[in-house]
N, C-alpha and C positions, 0 to 999 in steps of 0.2 A: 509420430510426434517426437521432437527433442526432448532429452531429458540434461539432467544437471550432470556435466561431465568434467573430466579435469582438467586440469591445468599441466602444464610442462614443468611444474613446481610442483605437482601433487596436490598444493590444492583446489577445490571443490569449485567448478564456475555454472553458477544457477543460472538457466534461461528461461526466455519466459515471449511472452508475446499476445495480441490479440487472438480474436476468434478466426479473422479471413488472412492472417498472418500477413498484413501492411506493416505492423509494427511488429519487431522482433528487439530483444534488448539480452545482454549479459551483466551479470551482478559477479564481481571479482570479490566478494567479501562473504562471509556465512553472514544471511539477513538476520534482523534481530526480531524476535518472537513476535507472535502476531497479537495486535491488538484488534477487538471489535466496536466497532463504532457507531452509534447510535445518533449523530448530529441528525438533523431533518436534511443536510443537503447527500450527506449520506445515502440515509433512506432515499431519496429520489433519483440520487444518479443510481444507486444499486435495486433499484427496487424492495429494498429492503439496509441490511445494518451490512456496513463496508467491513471489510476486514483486510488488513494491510499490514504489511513488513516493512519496518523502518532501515538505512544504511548509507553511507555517506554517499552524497552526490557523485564524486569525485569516481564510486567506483561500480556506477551505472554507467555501461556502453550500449549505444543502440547501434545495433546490427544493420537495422532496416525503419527509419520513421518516415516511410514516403507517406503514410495518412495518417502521421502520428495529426496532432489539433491540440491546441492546449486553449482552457478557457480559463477566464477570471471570473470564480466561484464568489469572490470578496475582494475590497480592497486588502488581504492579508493574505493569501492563499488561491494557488490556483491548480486544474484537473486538467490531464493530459489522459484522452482520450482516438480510439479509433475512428476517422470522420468518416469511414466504409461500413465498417460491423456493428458500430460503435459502443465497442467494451470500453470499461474503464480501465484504465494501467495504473497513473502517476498521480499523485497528491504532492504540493511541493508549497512551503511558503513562502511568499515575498521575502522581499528586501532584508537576506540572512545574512547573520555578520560573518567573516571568516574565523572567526573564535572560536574555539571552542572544539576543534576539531575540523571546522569548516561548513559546509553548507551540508540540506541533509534533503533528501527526498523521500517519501517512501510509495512502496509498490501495491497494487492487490494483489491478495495472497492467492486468489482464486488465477492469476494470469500467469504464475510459475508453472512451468511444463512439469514439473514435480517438487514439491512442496515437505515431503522426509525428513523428516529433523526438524522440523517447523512445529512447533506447540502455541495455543493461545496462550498472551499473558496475564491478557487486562480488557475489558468492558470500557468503552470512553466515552464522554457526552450522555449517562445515562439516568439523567435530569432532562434530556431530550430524546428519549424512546418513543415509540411508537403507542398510541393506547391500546394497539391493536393484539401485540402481544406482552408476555412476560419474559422477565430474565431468568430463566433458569436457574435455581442454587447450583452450579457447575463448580466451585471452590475457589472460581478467579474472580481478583483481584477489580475491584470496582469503581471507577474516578468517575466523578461532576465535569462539568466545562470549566469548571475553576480548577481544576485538579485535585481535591478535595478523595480520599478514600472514601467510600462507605459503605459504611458494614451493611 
């Protein structure tokens, strides 16, 4: 399996891909901390709470998307998935402005060939968790759908 190798600049280029390797992608930037996510559509594509690494579009390359698939999860947001294995990869919202830095995608954290330097940051949607289990006190950081902290 690949791992995160480097760059002719020295730095760090994270790869990553499905499970039947259809999809292959390189990330040109150190991703930003992993947040976990507790939405219900979450839970259903993951079988449970997503966990994903956010970083600008712009510095997502796909290697190989012969079975990348992308669906429209909502009119706000949509899920780039394997149409062969069918792992989740991309979380991506609609109609982003180029402000702000630019457009923004992020990844699951679990489809990085090595994930090393990678810490959770933050719990999300967790006004939408599961009844099924709990949050652990783990010491991170806790947001609502509204974005909302809570203790």
């Amino acid at each position: 399996m690949a791992e995160a190798k480097k760059s002719g600049e020295g730095e760090q280029v994270w790869t990553g891909g499905c499970l039947c390797g259809g999809v292959r992608y390189a990330i040109d930037v150190h991703p930003e901390p992993i947040s976990f996510c507790h939405c219900s559509q979450c839970r259903r594509q993951h079988s449970h709470v997503g966990a994903y690494t956010g970083l600008p579009r712009a510095a997502l390359r796909l290697l190989n998307d012969a079975t990348l698939t992308w669906y429209a999860s909502s009119d706000q947001a949509r899920r780039g998935f394997c149409a062969r294995c069918g792992a989740g990869l991309f979380w991506e919202a609609l109609n982003q402005s180029d402000a702000a830095g630019g457009p923004r995608i992020t990844v699951t954290a679990g489809s990085l060939d090595d994930a090393s330097g990678l810490r959770v940051e933050r719990h999300i949607f967790v006004d939408q968790k599961g009844a099924y289990y709990d949050i652990g006190d783990d010491g991170v950081e806790r947001r609502t759908s509204r974005g909302e902290v809570v203790e």
